[in-house]
N, C-alpha and C positions, 0 to 999 in steps of 0.2 A: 153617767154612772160607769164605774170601774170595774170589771170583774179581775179577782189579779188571786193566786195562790201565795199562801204566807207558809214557807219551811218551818218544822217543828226545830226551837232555839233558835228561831231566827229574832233578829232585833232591827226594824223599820222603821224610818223616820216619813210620815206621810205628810204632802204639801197641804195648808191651811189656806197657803194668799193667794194661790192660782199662778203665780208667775214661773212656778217650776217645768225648765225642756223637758223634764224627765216625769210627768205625771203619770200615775197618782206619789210618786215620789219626790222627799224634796230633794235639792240640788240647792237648797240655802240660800236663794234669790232673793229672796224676803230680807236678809240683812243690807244687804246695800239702800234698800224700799225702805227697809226700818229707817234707817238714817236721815234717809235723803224725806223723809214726809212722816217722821215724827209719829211713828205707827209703833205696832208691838208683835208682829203676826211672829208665830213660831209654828215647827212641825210639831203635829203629833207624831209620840213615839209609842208603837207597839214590838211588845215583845211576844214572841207565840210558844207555846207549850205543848200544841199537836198540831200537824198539816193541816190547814183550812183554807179554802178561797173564800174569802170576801169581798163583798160585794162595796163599795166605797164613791162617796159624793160628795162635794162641797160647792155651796152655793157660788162660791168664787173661781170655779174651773169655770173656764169657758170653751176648753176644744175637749 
């Protein structure tokens, strides 16, 4: 699990496939993956409207 602060107007693209260096964020690793093994994975995107830290996990992180 991730604990991570989200700016108020901010706009986040969060990793789904786990291959992102930069978790809990993506870095768009998933499209090469897409490609190459006929997958569909995309980031979620959140956009925030007051300062929050959330707390964030995906079955597919592994570090």
């Amino acid at each position: 699990m991730k604990t991570i602060k989200l700016y108020k107007g901010g706009k986040y693209s969060i990793c789904s496939c786990g291959l992102s260096k930069a978790l809990p964020f993506c870095d768009n690793a998933h499209r090469e993956f897409n490609v190459k093994n006929g997958t569909d994975y995309k980031s979620v995107k959140i956009t925030v409207e007051d300062t929050v830290e959330a707390e964030l996990n995906s079955a597919n992180w592994k570090r």
